[in-house]
C-alpha positions, 0 to 999 in steps of 0.5 A: 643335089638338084640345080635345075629350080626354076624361078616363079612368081609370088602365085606360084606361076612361072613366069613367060621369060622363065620357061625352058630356062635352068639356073645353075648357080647354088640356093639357099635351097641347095645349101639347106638340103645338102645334108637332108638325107629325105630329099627326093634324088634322081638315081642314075641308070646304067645307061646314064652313067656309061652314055651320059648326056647322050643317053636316050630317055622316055618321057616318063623317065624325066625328072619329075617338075615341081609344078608341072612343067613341060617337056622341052623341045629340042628341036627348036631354035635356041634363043639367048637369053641375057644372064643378069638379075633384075634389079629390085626396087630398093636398088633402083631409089639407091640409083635415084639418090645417088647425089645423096651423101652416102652413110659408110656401111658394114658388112653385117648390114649388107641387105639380105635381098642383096644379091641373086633372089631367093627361089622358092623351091617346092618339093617334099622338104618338111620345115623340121628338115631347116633347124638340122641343116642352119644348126639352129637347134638349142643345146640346153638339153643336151643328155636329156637323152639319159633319162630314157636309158640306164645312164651307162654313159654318165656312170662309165665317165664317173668311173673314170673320174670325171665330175659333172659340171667339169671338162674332160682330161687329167686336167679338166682341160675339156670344154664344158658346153658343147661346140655352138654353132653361129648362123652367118647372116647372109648367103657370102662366103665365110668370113664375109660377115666378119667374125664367125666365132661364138661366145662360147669359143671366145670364153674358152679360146681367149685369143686375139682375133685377127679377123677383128683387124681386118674388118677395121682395115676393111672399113678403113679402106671402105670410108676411102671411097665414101664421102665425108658422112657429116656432109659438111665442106672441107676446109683446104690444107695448105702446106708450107716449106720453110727455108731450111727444107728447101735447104735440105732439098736442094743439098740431096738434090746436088749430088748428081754426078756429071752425066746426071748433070748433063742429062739434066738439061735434056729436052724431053716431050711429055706427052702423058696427058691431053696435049702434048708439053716439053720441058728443058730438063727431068727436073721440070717433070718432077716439080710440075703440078697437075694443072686442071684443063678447061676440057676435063670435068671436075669432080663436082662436074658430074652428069647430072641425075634425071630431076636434078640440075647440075652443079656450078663450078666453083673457083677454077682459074688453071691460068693464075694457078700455073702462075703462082706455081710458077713462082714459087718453084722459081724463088725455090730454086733462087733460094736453093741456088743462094744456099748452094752458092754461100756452101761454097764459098764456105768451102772456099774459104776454108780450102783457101785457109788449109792452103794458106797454112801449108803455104807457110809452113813450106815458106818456114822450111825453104827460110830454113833451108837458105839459112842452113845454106848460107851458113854452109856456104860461110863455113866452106868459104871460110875453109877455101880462104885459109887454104891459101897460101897467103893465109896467116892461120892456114887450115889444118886436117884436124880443124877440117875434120872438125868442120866436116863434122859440124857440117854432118851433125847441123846440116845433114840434109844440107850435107847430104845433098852436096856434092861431097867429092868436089868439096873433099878434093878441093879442101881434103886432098891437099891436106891429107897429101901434105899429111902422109908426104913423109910417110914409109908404110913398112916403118910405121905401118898404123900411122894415119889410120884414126885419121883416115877412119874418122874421114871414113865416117865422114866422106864415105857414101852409104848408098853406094858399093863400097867396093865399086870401084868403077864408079869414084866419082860418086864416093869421096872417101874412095877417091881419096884413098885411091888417088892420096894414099895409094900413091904412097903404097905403090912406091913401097911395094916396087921396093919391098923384098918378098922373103922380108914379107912380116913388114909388108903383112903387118901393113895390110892388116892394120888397113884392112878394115879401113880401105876399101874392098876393091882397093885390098884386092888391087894390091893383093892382085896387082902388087903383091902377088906378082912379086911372091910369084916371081921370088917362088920361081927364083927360089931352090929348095937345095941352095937356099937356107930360108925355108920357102914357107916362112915367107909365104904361108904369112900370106894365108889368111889375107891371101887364101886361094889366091896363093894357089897358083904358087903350089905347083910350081913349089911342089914340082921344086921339092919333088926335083930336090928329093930325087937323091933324098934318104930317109936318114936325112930328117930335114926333108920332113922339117921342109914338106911338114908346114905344107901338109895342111896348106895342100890339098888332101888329094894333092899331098898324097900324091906328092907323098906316094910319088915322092916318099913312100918308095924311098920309105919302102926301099929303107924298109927292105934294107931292114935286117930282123935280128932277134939277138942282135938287131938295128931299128934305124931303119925301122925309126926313120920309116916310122918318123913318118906316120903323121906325114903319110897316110895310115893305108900307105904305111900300113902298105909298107909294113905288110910288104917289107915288114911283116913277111921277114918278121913272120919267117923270123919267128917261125924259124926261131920257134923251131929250134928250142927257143925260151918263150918267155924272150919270144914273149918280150920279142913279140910285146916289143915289135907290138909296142913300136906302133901306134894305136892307130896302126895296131887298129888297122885290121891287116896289121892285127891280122898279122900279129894274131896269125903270130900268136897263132904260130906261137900256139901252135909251136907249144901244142905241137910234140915237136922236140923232146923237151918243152919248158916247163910252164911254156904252154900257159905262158902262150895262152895267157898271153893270147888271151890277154892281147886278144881281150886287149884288142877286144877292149880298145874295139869295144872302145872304139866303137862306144867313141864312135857312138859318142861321135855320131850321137853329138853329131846327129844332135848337132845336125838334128840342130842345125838340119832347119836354119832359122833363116836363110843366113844360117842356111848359108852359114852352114854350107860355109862351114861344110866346105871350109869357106870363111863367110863373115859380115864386113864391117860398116858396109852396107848397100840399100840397108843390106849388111855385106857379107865375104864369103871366100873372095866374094862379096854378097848380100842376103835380101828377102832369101835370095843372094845377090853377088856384085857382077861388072855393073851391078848386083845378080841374083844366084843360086846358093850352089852356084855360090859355093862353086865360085868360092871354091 
């Protein structure tokens, strides 16, 4: 594509400013003959294309002109020309009547000499060359083509199934005409002229064009900088505010916080016009108007064009305009501020109402509370008058009791927040003395308990520990029982005889839900248990006829391991007495039989095997195995014991100085023509004389087994000349009858244990996941022997108490908090354990 045309003039002459001067922009000439394969092209040589713009030419190798134009010679000086188009004649009258009223233009009637001029171009391009490049070319014969072949195209269609006059596809979905093209009107670019789209795509095509709404855009922005086309004056809008705006206004405007508030009332310069201003506060820049300056031009004030007089100014007076501005910003801001000021005594007033109310309603409840007060007051005066001595109708405990109730059901509040303890000693304490004065509490051991659970109900303190018994300042109810009823309990434990314990026993279980924990162990541990320790150390197992346990094991269950410190001595007593004891004396048992369960395991057998087994195995030496004649004395007194010592040492025993002697026996027996059927009975009645426990032991089946072993032996042999008839079956009839015996209660056993493990397993399977942490609790209890039980009506901060052995806890939130010195300590569940043990 050339882009060296040079301009000429109407003659066809260049012109003088012209010469040596190439355009490079694109012409209606370039765009013409893009497609023009005829026009006249400059091929590149080899040298050209490798040196480019450096490539030596000749001069009859230089494009050829279109209009003789001469060499250029670069050797000259080069001159600058100005870039630029000179402007015709239609522009310049635009420039004259500027001051005219302009008429809004559309992009379609831009002039076509707007823009660079046409260049008139020479060249061999023909005029036919123009309707293939501008598409101008009518398509009404389109296929006339045809009728000068066979028409092999329309048949091939017609094959295929397609109609004349139809469009193409399965559907006839095709266009029917062929795709038209639209010449743009001018030389812009595409859609500058707004929509290209022709008739017939706007038929086939049916869609909205968006190209149609930006050109209304585009005349809408257009006529922004158009004058008004009628020419005529506007007339001046005026805009008002009305009070309830200015309301609203200035109510979004109040919600500034307190640095906004403050920066509010900023000095600030302004110095974004002609001259510099400060204003007191950023409000005043954002109210502030623009206020025409006596320098600046208006819009009417512009410079005038030649042959035209310049326009007066009309009415301009900045001064009264700022002025009047002025005061109406100020009655803005009076009315704002009058708003702001009646919003808040609005508020005022309905603060002042809420307060108001709550002011009453604190007055009704302090009237009521002096009422309740002055009530109590009468009630406790009244109580104060008739305990006189004076007094014809002196007060009694009942009414008292009454009285206190009436105090706690009507007056809690009031109740709660006495001082109870100076009440109840000044009231109650003189009373319940006077009530238990006569009382002996080993005759009449319920006498005054309802009446001390109904004072229980009444004095006691809930907040507090009801067993902190350092603290009796705090609790009534335990101040009462510590300085009114122990008194009396003291004076009948320094008189009480040990061995008469049933009284005494029976006392404190009728009291032991009604005193106090920490009062309990007082009397347990400073009274009771001194005096059972000094009759255990007075007592001799062989001069006194009243049995030891009958007068301590009643203590047991309020006691428990505090009785521990007395077993040793009470077993070091017994062990002394049986030194000359025999096992023919039955009355050794009847003594250490009710102690069996209250030692330990570990410590009762070895009281047993220090103390009894060596005189058991000594009786049992002395045993004289006889078959024809034989004395079981011996043997029963050993027996006797079974339940008293363990299987292992009775079974000890027996194989030592039992079952040796009775072997030799049989063997020498079976030696000397013996009748089988008496060995028989012989063997079925030593077997018979022990338990099933003791004939399970496998070391006593050993040895009546290796006793049937002899036995068959005996009758195998051909020892001896005779053998009774029937004798060899009788032995192995027997045999097999004690074996399948001892196989049944085997096969017995172990189903039992089968039995044990599966409801065991199912037992653990079931409690193996508590459901909480008391029940963790409650478990381990159970598997260390450890009474844990809630203790009734105590509570501390909402917590239920619980005994676990001696020691009281309670569970908050999984965790086990145990009383120390002064209050309450977390620990640990093994921890627990061990302290109660």
């Amino acid at each position: 594509m050339s882009l060296s045309h040079l301009y000429r003039d109407g003659e066809g002459h260049m012109d003088d400013d012209d010469d040596e001067r190439e355009n490079f922009e694109i012409t209606d000439w370039d765009l013409q003959n893009e497609f023009n394969p005829n026009r006249q092209r400059h091929w590149q040589t080899k040298e050209e294309a490798t040196y480019g713009v450096w490539a030596e030419r000749d001069s009859d190798e230089e494009r050829p002109s279109f209009g003789g134009k001469r060499a250029r010679d670069y050797s000259a000086p080069v001159n600058f020309i100005s870039a630029g188009l000179k402007k015709g004649a239609a522009e310049e009258a635009e420039l004259e009547d500027s001051e005219d009223e302009e008429k809004p233009v559309k992009q379609d009637d831009f002039p076509k000499d707007f823009g660079p001029k046409k260049l008139k171009t020479g060249g061999n391009f023909k005029p036919s060359q123009k309707g293939f490049a501008g598409g101008t070319k009518s398509f009404m014969d389109f296929g006339s083509w045809e009728r000068h072949t066979k028409g092999i195209g329309q048949k091939l269609l017609q094959k295929m199934g397609y109609v004349p006059g139809r469009g193409l596809g399965k559907n006839a979905q095709g266009i029917i005409n062929p795709i038209e093209a639209k010449q743009r009107k001018g030389k812009g670019a595409v859609g500058a002229y707004g929509s290209e789209r022709t008739t017939q795509s706007l038929q086939d095509f049916p869609v909205v064009d968006s190209e149609e709404e930006a050109e209304e855009e585009f005349q809408k922005e257009l006529s922004q900088w158009r004058k008004d086309p009628s020419g005529s004056k506007k007339k001046p809008k005026y805009s008002y505010k009305t009070v309830e705006e200015l309301k609203a206004k200035g109510r979004i405007s109040k919600k500034l916080a307190a640095p906004q508030k403050e920066l509010s009332q900023v000095k600030v310069i302004d110095m974004t016009g002609r001259e510099q201003k400060v204003y007191y506060s950023y409000s005043q820049i954002s109210h502030k108007h623009n206020v025409p300056d006596d320098g600046l031009p208006l819009p009417s004030q512009q410079l005038p064009q030649p042959g035209k007089e310049a326009k007066a100014p009309g009415f301009a007076l900045p001064e009264l305009e700022h002025n009047l501005q002025l005061l109406i910003d100020l009655t803005e801001q009076e009315i704002i501020q009058s708003d702001r000021q009646l919003q808040y005594e609005r508020d005022m007033v309905v603060n002042l109402s809420h307060e108001l109310e709550k002011m009453s309603e604190v007055l009704e409840h302090e009237e009521r509370v002096i009422a309740n007060l002055s009530k109590v007051l009468e009630m406790v005066e009244e109580c104060e008058r008739r305990l006189q001595p004076s007094c014809s109708n002196p007060l009694t405990l009942d009414e008292c009791a009454r009285i206190f109730e009436t105090l706690q059901d009507k007056y809690y509040e009031e109740y709660r927040m006495s001082d109870r303890v100076d009440l109840a000693v000044a009231i109650v304490y003189p009373l319940m003395k006077e009530y238990f004065k006569e009382w002996d509490p080993l005759k009449d051991c319920a006498y005054g308990t309802q009446v001390i659970s109904r004072w229980k109900t009444l004095l006691e303190n809930d907040q507090l520990l009801s067993h902190g018994g350092q603290d009796l300042s705090a609790d009534a109810f335990h101040r009462l029982i510590w300085e009114v009823w122990m008194p009396f309990v003291r004076n009948i434990v320094t008189q009480w005889q040990p061995r008469n314990c049933d009284p005494m026993v029976d006392f404190l279980d009728s009291w032991v839900h009604i005193i106090p924990v920490w009062i309990l162990d007082n009397i347990l541990d400073q009274l009771i248990f001194p005096k059972l320790q000094k009759e255990v150390e007075n007592w001799n197992p062989l001069t006194d006829t009243v049995p030891i346990h009958s007068w301590v094991h009643p203590w047991l269950p309020l006691m428990q391991a505090r009785l521990e410190p007395l077993y040793s001595p009470i077993r070091s007593k017994l062990s002394s007495a049986l030194q000359k004891w025999h096992p023919s004396d039955s009355s050794a048992k009847l003594i250490l039989q009710p102690w069996k369960d209250v030692f330990t395991p570990g410590s009762w057998e070895a009281f047993m095997v220090k103390n009894i087994v060596p005189k058991l195995g000594m009786c049992l030496g002395e045993l004289v195995i006889n078959p024809h004649q034989q004395h079981m004395d011996a043997f029963y007194w050993v027996i006797d014991w079974e339940g008293m010592i363990s299987v292992s040492s009775l079974v000890g025993l027996l194989e030592k100085h039992f079952f040796p002697k009775w072997l030799q026996v049989l063997c020498s027996w079976l030696s000397n023509s013996p009748n089988y059927e008496e060995i028989t009975k012989w063997y079925l009645g030593w077997k018979s004389m022990f338990s099933d426990q003791v004939l399970a032991h496998p070391s006593v089946k050993d040895k009546f087994n290796e006793a049937l072993d002899i036995m068959n032996r005996a009758v195998s042999s051909n020892v001896g000349a005779y053998m009774q008839p029937g004798a060899r079956e009788n032995i192995a009839y027997l045999t097999h009858t004690e074996r399948r015996k001892d196989f049944q209660y085997e096969a017995m056993q172990e189903r039992r244990e089968a039995e044990n493990m599966a409801q065991r397993g199912i037992g653990v399977a079931a409690s193996s996941v508590p459901m909480n942490f008391k029940d963790l609790i409650e478990t381990k209890a159970e598997e260390h022997n450890i009474v844990f039980m809630p203790v009734i009506g105590k509570r501390h901060e909402g917590k239920q108490l619980y005994t676990f052995g001696r020691i009281v806890i309670y569970i908050d939130r999984g965790v086990v908090f145990v009383q120390g010195e002064k209050t309450w300590v977390p620990t640990s569940l093994q921890s627990l354990i061990d302290m109660a043990k």
